[in-house]
N, C-alpha and C positions, 0 to 999 in steps of 0.2 A: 235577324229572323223575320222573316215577310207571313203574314197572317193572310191568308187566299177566304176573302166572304163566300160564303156558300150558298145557294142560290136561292134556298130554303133555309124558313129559321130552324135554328138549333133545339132539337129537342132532346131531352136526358135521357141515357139510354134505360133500356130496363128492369136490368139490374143493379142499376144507379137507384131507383123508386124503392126507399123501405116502403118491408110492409108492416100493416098496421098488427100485426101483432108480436112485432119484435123486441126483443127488452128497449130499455132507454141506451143503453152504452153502446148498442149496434147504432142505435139513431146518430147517437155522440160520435163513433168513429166513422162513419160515413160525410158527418159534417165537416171531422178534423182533414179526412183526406180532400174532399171538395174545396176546401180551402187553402189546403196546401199545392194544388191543382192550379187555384187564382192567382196565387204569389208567385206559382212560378212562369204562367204564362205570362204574368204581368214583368214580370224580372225581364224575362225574352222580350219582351215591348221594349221595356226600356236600354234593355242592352240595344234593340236594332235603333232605337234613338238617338241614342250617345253615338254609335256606330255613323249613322247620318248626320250627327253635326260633323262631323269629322271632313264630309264630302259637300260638294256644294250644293246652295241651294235649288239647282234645275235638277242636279242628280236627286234629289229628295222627293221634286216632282214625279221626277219620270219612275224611280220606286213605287210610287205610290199608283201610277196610273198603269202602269204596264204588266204584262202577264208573263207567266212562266215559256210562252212561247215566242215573246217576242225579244227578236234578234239583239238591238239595244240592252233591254236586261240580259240575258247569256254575258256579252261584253262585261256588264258592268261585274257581275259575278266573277270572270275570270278575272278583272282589277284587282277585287278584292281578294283573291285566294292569292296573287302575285305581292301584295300589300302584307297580307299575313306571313308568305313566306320571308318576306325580307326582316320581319320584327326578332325572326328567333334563330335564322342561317347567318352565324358569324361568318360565313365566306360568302354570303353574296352581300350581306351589310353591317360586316367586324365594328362595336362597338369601339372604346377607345381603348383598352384593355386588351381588347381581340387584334386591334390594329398594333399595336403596342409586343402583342405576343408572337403573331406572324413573324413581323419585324426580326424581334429576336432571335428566332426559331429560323430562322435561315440566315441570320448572320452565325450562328452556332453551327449550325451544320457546313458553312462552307470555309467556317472558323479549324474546325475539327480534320479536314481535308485537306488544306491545304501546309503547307511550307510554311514555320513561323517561327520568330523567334519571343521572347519574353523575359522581361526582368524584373523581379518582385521585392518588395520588402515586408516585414511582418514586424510589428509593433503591440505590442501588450501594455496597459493598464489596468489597475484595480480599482473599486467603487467600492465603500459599503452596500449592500445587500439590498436595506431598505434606510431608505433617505432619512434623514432628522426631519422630523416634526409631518410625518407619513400617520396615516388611519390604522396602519398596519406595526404601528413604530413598539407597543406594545403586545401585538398576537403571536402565539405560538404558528408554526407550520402545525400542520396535518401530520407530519412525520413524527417530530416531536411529541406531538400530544397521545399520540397512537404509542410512543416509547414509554411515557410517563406513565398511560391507562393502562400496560402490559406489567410495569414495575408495580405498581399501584395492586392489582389483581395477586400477583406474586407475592407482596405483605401481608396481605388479607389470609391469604392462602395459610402462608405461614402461624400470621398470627391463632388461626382456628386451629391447627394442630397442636400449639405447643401446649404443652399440662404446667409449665409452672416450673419453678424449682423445686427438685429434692433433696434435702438436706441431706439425706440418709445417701447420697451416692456421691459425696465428695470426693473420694477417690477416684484419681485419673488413672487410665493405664498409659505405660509408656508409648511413645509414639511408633516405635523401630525397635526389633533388635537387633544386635549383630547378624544373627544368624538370616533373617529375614533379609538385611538389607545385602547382603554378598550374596543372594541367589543369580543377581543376571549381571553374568560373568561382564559384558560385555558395556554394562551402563558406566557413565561418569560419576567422579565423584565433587560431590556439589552440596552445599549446604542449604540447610532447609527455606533459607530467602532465594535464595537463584532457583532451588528444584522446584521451589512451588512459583515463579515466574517463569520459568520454564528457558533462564535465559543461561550464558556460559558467565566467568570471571572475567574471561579475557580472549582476546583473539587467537585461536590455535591451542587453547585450554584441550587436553587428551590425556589427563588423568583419572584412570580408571578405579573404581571401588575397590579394587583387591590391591593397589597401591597405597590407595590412600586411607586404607584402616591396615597395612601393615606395620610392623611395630615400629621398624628405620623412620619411615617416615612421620607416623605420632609421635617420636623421638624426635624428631624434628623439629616439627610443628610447635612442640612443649618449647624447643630451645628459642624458638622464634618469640614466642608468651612469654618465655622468660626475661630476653631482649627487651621487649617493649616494656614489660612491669618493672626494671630497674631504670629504663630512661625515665619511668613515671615517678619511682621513687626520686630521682635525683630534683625534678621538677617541684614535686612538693616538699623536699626540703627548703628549693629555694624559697619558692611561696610564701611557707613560713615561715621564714627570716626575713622578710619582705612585710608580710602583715602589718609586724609590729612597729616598724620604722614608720609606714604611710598611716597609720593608727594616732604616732606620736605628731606626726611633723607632715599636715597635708598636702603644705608646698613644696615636698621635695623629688628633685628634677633625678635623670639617669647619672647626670655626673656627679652626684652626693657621693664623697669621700665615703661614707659609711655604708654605700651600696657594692663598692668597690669588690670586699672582700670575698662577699656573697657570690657576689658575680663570676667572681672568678673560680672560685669552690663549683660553683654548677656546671661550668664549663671545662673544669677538669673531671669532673663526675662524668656528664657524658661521653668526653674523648675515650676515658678510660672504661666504660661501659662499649665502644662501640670496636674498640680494640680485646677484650675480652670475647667477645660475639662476634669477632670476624671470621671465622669458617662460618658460621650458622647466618652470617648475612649470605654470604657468598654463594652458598648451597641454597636458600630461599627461591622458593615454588609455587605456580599457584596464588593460594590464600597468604602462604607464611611470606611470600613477597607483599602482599597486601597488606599485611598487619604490619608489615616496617614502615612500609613507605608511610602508611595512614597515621600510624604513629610520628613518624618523621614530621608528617604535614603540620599535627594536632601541635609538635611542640614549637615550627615555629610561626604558625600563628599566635600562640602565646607572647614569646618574644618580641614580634610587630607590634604585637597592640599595646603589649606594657612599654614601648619604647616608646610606642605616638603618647602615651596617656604619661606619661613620665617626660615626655618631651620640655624643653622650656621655653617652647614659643606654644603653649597649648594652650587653649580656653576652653574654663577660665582656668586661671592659674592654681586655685586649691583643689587640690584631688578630692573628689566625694568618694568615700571609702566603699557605698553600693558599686558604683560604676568601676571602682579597680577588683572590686571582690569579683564582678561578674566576667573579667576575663580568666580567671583560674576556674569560674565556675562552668564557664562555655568549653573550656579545654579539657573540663573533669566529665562534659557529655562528649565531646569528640573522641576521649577514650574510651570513655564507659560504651562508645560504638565499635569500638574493634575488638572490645573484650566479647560482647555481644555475639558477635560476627565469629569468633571462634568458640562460641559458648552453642553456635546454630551448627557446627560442624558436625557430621552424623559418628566420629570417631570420640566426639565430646559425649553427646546425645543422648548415645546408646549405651555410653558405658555408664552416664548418669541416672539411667531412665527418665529421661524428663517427658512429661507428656504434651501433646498437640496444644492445648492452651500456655503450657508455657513457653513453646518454642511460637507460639502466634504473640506473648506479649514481648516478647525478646524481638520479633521481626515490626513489628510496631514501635518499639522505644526505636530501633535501626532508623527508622522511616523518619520521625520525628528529631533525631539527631541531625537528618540528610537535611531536613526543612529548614530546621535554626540554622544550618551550613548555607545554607543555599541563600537563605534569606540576608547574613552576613554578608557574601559575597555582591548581592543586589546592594546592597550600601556602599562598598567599596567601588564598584562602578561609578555608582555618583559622586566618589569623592568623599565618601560620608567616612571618620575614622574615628579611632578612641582621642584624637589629641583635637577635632573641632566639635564633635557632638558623640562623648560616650553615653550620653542616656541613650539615642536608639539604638545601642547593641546591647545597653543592660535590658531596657524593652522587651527585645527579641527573646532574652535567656528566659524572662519571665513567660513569655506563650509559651515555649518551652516545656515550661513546669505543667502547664493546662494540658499540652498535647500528650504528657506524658502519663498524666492521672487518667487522662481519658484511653490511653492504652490498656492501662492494669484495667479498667472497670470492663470495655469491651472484650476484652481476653475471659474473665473471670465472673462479672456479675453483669450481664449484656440482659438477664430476665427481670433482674431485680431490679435494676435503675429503670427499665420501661414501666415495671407496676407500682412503684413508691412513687414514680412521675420528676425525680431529683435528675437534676443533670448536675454536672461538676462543680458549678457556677452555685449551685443552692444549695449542696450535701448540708446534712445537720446532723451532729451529733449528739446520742443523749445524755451522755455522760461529760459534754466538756459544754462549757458556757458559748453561747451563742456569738457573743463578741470577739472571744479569740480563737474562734473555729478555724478561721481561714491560714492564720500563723500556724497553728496548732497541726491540721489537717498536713501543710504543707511541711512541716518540721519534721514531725511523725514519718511520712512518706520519703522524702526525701534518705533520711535514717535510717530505712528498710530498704531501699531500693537500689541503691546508690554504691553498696557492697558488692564487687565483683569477686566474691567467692564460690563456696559452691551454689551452683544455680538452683539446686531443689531448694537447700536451706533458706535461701533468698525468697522463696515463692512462700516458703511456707512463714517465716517474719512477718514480710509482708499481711497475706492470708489473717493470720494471727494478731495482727495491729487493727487492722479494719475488723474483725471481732471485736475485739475491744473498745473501738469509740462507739459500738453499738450500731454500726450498719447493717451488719446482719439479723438483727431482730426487728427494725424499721421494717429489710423489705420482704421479711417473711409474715409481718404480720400486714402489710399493707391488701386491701381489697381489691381485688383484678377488676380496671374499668375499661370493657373492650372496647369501646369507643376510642378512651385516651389511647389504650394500647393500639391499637389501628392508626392514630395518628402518629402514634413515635415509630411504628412501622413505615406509615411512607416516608416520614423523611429518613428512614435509614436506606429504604429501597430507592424512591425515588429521588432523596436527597445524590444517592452515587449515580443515577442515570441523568439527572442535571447537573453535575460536576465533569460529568464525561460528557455531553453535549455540549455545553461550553468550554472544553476543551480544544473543540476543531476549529470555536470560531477566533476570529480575528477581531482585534479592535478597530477602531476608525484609525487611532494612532501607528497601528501596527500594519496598516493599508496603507497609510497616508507617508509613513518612512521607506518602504516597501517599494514606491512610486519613485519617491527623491532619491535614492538611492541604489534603485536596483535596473527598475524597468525603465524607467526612461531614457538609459544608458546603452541599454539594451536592444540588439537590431538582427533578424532574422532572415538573412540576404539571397536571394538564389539569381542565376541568371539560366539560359534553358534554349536547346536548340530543338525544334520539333518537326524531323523529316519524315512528312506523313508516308511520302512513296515510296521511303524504305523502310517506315516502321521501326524509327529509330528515334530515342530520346536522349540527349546528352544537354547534360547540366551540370553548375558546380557550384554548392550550397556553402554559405559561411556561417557560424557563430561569431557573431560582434560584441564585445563589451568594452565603448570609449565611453571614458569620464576624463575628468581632469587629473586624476590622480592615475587613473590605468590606462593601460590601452592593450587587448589581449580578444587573437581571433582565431580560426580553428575553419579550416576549409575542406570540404569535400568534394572533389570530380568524380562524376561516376554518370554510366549510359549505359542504355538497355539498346540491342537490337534482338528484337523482336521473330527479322525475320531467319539473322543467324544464329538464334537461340543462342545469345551470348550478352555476358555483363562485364563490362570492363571500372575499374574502381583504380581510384589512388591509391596502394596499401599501408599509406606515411597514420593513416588514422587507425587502424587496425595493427600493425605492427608491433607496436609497444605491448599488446596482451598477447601477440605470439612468442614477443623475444621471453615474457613471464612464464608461458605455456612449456613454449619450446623452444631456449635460443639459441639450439644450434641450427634449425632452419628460419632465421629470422634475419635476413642480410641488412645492412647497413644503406644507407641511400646510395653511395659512393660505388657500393657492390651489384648494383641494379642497372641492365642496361638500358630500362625505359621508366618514367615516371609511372606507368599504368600498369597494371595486369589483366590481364583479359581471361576469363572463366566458359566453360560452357557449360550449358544445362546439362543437367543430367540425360541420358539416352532414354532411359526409363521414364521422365515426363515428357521427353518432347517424342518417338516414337509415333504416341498412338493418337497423342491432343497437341500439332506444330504450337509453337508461342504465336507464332504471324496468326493462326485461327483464335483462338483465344485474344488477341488484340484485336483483330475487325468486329470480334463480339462483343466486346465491351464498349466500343469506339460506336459500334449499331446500336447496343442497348442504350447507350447516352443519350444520343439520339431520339429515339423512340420513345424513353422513359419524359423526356422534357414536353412529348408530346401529348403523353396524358398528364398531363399539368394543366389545372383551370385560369380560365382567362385571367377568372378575380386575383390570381398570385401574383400578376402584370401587372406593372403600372405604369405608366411613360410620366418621366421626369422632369421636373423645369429646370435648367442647369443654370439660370443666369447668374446665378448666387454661389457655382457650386465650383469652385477652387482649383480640383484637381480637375474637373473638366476642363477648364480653362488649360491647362497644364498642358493637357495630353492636345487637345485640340478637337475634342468632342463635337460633332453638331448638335448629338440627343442624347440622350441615357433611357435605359429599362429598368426598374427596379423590379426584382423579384425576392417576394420574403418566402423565406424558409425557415418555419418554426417547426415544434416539435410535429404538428400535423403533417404538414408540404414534405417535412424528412422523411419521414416516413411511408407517404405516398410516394415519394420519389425512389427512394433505396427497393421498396418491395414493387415496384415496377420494372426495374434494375434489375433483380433477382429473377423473377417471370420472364421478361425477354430473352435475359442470359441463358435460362433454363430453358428455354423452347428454341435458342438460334441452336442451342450445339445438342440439342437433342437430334436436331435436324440433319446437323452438319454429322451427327454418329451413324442414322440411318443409312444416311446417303454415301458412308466411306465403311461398308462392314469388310473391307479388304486391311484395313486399318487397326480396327476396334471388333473385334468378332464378337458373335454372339457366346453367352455368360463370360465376359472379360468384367474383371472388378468394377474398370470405369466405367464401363457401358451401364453396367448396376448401378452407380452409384447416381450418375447422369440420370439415370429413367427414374429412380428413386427421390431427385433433385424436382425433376418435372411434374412427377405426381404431386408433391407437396403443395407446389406451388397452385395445385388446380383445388384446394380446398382454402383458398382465403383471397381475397381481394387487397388490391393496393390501399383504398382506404381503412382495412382493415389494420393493416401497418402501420398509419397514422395513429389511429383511433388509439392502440397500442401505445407509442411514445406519448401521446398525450396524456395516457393513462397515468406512465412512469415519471413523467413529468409533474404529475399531480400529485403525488404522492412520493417521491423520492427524494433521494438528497439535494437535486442538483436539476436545473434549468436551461435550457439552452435554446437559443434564437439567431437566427442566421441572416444574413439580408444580403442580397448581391445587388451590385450596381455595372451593369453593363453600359458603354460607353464605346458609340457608334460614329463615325465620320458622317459626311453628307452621303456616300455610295453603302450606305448602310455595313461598311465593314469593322467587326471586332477590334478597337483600336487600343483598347484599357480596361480593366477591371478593377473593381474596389470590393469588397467582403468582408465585413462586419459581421464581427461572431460573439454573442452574447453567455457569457456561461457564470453560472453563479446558484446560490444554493443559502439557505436560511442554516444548514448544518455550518458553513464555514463563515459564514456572513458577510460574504462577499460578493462581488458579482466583477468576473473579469472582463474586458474587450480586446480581443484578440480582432487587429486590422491590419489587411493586407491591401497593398495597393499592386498591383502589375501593369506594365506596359508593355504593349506588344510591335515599337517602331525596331528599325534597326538601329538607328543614332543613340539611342537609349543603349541595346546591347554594347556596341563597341565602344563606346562611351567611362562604360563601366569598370570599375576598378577589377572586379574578378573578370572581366575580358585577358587579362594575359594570360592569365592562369588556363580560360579556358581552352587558348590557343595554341599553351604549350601540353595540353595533354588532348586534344579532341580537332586541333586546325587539321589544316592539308600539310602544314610543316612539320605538326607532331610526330615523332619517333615513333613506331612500330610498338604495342604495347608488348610486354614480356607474353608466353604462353603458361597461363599460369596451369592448367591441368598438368603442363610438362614438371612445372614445378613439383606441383603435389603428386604427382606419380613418382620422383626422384625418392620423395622425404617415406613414399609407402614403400620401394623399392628397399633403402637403405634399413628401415626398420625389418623389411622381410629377412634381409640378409644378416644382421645382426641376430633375428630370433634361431634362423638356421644354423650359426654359428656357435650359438648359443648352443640348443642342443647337439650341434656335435663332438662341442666338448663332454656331456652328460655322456655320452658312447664310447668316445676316450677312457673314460675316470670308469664307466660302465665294464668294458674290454681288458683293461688293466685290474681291475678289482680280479677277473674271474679266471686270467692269466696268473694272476699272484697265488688263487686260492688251489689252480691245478697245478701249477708248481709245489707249493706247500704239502698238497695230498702226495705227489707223487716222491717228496723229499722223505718225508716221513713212512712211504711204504717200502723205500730203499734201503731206509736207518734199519727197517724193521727185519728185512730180508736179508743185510749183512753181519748184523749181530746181533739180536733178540731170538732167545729161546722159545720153546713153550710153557715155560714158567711166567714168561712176564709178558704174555699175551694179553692182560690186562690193561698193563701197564702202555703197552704199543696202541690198542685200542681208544685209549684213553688219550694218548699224545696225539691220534688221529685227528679226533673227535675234536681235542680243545683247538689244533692248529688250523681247523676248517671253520670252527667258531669264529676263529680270533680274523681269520683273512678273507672270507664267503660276507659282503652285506647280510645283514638281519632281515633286510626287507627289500622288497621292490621299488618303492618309495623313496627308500635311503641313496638311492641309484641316479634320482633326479626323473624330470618329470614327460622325456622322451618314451620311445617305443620301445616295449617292455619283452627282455628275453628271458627267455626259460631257463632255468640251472638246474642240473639235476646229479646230485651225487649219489652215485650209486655204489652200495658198497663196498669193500673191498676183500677179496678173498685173503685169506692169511697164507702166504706162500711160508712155508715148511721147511729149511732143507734137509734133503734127502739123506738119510747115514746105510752106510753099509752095513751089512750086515757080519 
């Protein structure tokens, strides 16, 4: 800024002059602005200074001496306006970014145009989520902690309504009754653990409720329970003849003469049980297959384990009586789970009346059985058995016991344990001494629970026991402390929404095997021809899995033309679900006379919007959308370091990131151009797309959206999701140019990972776009023999499938002209019939037995006339009409 002296001094205008009788704060704001007046013409000094060192020092001169009319200054002015424009016109002086983005942006566009070919691979690995020994290595997500403070608020919630227990309402009502549960004719029948999981028994399970509570099959079901509680009796006789021998004598192995006898008694026990129940195996459905097999399993595991623990290479060589007792004890919860399991049945249920809390403690001891199973078999993986280490299975039985007390108390006293403050681990009794409570509690329990009789009676022993050690008067009299109770509230609430969040995730171990064993074996292959003049893609993609031990691939040829609205596919990948579907139109490879089949679009989408239009839209919006892309996404690369540059033969590379922002910006630019080329391309073809045609609505409806939000509005959006959601995602391209700036390789780094699973995957492809690389390639024959100039002629697959709709039409019309047949013949039989009977009537029937005739009429039209229209089958429907018949008389002389 140039400052022009004026010829005259400067005087203050005069309204600048307070006057003297104006408050002090007019004075005050008059002075703040006069000052802020000086700072800023002083600012302009100094900017026109900075400005001048910039230029040299005669230009500084002649600034200073020259005037707004002399010809020199004008010049130097236009300098500086030409100077200013080139600081911020990336096209008259492209930064390195801007230079970088150009570059690209037309190696893209004449990449996109032209003729090419491509050969890619895609490679996957896992990462833990967040590193070891990260800032972040202890913090929750955003997600998480938003889960917790929602569980969290929900206990509270809870906890503020509940009043407490009422003694006075100890009675349960039953859960179902019969009558209630056979109302919908059309439900499964499923026991109260599957119906409240919502899930089936088994695959193609279609046993309906009005089956499975009729009597045949509760007859059944009993015989199946029966089955199973005699293989149980034969098992604990052996048991107990077993006891007392490993009681006497610790060292003794399976081959002990004195086991002999035993042995052989339980194995004639069972043969002879299973030959007694053989129709009732045979006939087994459903559940009553369940409870065999489950039984079957329970007894021999028993047998393994007492074989390893009895073995005579086991250590150490003296059996500890816990550790043998705890295999009959593990096999007396693997039954007491099938008894269970029929005890949840709703034909059990409802004829027991059992109530919701006790079919919730029954599906809880279930759960708990599954766990100590589950937990066994994690031992058995590693080698773990009863004959080198039976304390960790005797271990197991004993959580067991804990998971099971903690069943009954949440089924049944879930208020009382939160306000007495007792968990399992501390119960106190006031009537048994404090030192043998734990033996005691568990003796007690065990004693009442452990009875698979009738299941009320059970509930209420039980019930009945824990009255007695004085539980029930502990937590009726204890003092409500809603603090404590708010705390045994979240960890009930959010205790289960942090057990289901660390369920998604992954260990480092469970990543790091994952890698060894899965993914890096693993290769996602395509190769790809792209003839842009005819708008045609042809490619053939493979699944690869070589290791050393496999080697197993899986290919696909398949190619779009665009512009003859047609896709031609291998059918060898697709096949195998029609021959399931349909295999009598599923031909064998041998019965095909081309590897390919070739489809066309439907008439109906290509009609009114050709495919060729819809592909230069896409192919333009690419285009366009890369172009509102900011310079900063650019980078230009240094490749001297960089591997696969070297590979391909790169001069430069672009990198361009693509995070959740850039994606966003890019897709919803994507979206707007698309919606404005074929809005355009609808006006300008109304011979095509007429006015109110659905598409044309839906197009203008496409386009208006698109006019209420911006492209970085669509960023802004992902980044939102990204902030708050399960899961992360970052993209990075590396383009990779020759010296004549053409598209020679791509690399694409895709970043995706989530604090929910705890992982973070890298999904990277590499492409090459020479030809030597395509022909090269192992899928080159492949693609030559389904897509070269030598390839066979693909089948006409529309011909196909019009045969398979042809032959089905012809069979449906077959179909019903047998209904016509069977329809014609019925009504022939029935006019025959009437007219036998009104002949019977007119050669010999009097008028005595006019009744009688009527009557033979009547029933022989019943018996031969369908009952219904229906009954006739479900063609086109003809009228019958019998009309009656008058009584022909004959005539007497007189």
């Amino acid at each position: 800024m140039t400052l022009i002296t004026p010829a005259e001094p400067v005087t203050a205008p005069k309204n600048l002059i307070a006057p003297k009788n104006l408050p002090t704060y007019k004075n005050l704001h008059h002075a703040i602005w006069l000052a802020s007046c000086t700072l800023l013409m002083g600012g302009c000094q100094t900017t026109m200074t900075q400005n001048n060192a910039t230029n040299s020092a005669d230009a500084n001169k002649t600034m200073r001496g020259s005037s707004i009319l002399d010809s020199n200054y004008r010049d130097k002015i236009t300098a500086n306006t030409q100077a200013y424009k080139t600081l911020f016109d990336e096209s008259v002086n492209p930064s390195a970014d801007g230079q970088a983005r150009l570059r690209l942006l037309k190696s893209i566009n004449q990449h996109l145009t032209h003729n090419h070919v491509s050969v890619s691979q895609f490679n996957h690995h896992a990462a833990p989520y967040i590193k070891d020994g990260s800032v972040d290595a202890l913090s929750d997500s955003l997600l998480r902690t938003l889960f917790n403070t929602f569980a969290k608020g929900l206990d509270e919630k809870g906890s503020s309504e509940e009043d407490g227990y009422d003694e006075e309402e100890s009675y349960e009502p039953a859960f179902r009754d019969e009558d209630e549960y056979l109302q919908d004719p059309k439900a499964l029948y499923l026991n109260y653990s599957d119906e409240l999981a919502n899930r089936l028994p088994e695959v193609g399970y279609s046993i309906t409720r009005q089956t499975g509570m009729s009597e045949d099959f509760v007859e059944t079901t009993d015989r199946a329970i029966e089955y199973v509680d005699t293989i149980d009796d034969c098992l604990v006789d052996y048991s107990y003849e077993l006891d007392e021998l490993i009681s006497d004598n610790p060292k003794l192995t399976a081959n002990d003469a004195k086991i002999k006898p035993f042995k052989k008694a339980y194995g004639e026990c069972l043969a002879q049980s299973q030959k007694s129940y053989v129709d009732t195996i045979k006939a087994a459905t459903g559940y009553q297959r369940q409870y065999i097999n489950n039984q079957l399993s329970c007894v021999k595991q028993y047998d393994n384990r007492l074989a390893d623990l009895l073995n005579s290479s086991r250590t150490p060589k003296q059996v500890d009586y816990d550790h043998y007792d705890s295999i009959y004890q593990s096999y007396d919860v693997c039954y007491m789970a099938v008894s269970q399991r029929y005890q949840m049945e709703p034909s059990y249920y409802t004829y027991m009346e059992l109530s919701k809390k006790q079919l919730d403690y029954k599906n809880e001891r279930v759960d708990c059985a599954s766990k100590l199973s589950e937990q066994q078999q994690a031992l058995a993986y590693k080698s773990i058995t009863y004959r080198n280490n039976p304390k960790a299975y005797a271990d197991l039985y004993y959580d067991f016991e804990s998971c099971d007390a903690d069943a009954y108390n949440h089924a049944y006293y879930p208020t009382e344990v939160n306000e007495s403050g007792h968990d399992d681990s501390d119960y106190d009794s006031n009537d048994s001494d404090t030192d043998n409570h734990d033996a005691s509690y568990t003796s007690h329990y065990l004693d009442n629970v452990s009875d698979e009789g009738n299941g009320e009676e059970e509930e209420v022993a039980v019930a009945a026991g824990y009255q007695e050690e004085g539980y029930e008067d502990d937590s009726s009299d204890a003092e409500s402390d809603d603090e404590e109770s708010n705390d045994d509230a979240d960890i009930s609430y959010s205790g289960v929404v942090h057990k289901l969040l660390n369920w998604f995730k992954r260990t480092p171990e469970q990543i790091t095997a994952a890698n060894l064993y899965n993914y890096q074996y693993l290769t996602f292959n395509s190769i790809s021809q792209y003839e842009a003049d005819n708008k045609r893609i042809s490619s053939v993609y493979s699944y690869d899995f070589a290791s050393p031990t496999m080697l197993s691939s899986m290919q696909l040829p398949i190619a779009l033309d665009f512009n003859q609205a047609q896709i031609t596919i291998d059918p060898s990948a697709i096949m195998p679900i029609v021959a399931v579907i349909n295999p009598e139109h599923a031909p064998i490879p041998s019965e095909m006379s081309s590897p390919t089949v070739t489809f066309d679009m439907p008439e109906m989408m290509t009609s009114q919007l050709p495919p060729a239009v819809v592909y230069d839209v896409f192919i333009d919006s690419i285009q366009k959308s890369m172009t509102e892309l900011d310079s900063s996404y650019f980078t230009a690369q240094d490749i001297r370091d960089d591997s696969f540059a070297r590979q391909v033969g790169a001069a430069r590379a672009v990198k361009v990131s693509f995070g959740s922002k850039q994606t966003g910006e890019f897709v919803g630019a994507l979206i707007k151009h698309m919606g404005e080329s074929l809005k355009t391309y609808v006006d300008e073809h109304p011979e095509q797309i007429p006015e109110g045609s659905a598409l044309k609505a839906s197009i203008e409806k496409w386009q208006a959206s698109n006019e209420h939000y911006q492209t970085k509005d669509a960023g802004s959006i992902l980044q939102l999701i990204e902030a708050i959601g399960p899961i992360s995602f970052n993209k990075i391209n590396y383009y990779y140019l020759d010296a004549n700036d053409r598209l020679i390789a791509k690399q694409v780094r895709t970043m995706v990972g989530g604090n929910l699973t705890g992982a973070k995957s890298t999904f990277l492809a590499q492409t090459r776009y020479d030809l030597a690389s395509f022909n090269q390639h192992p899928l080159a024959p492949l693609f030559l023999e389904s897509f070269g100039r030598g390839a066979q002629p693909p089948m006409d697959g529309n011909v196909w499938v019009e045969q398979i709709q042809n032959r089905r039409a012809k069979l449906d019309q077959a179909r019903y002209a047998r209904y016509d047949y069977e329809r014609e013949n019925d009504i022939k039989e029935a006019e025959e019939a009437i007219q036998v009977a009104a002949d019977q009537y007119n050669d010999g029937y009097n008028n005595d037995k006019e009744d009688n005739a009527d009557n033979n009429i009547e029933a022989m039209v019943e018996e031969n006339v369908p009952t219904s229209i229906d009954s006739m089958g479900p063609s086109k429907h003809k009228t019958i009409e019998i009309t009656e018949t008058k009584r022909m008389v004959p005539k007497t002389e007189d």
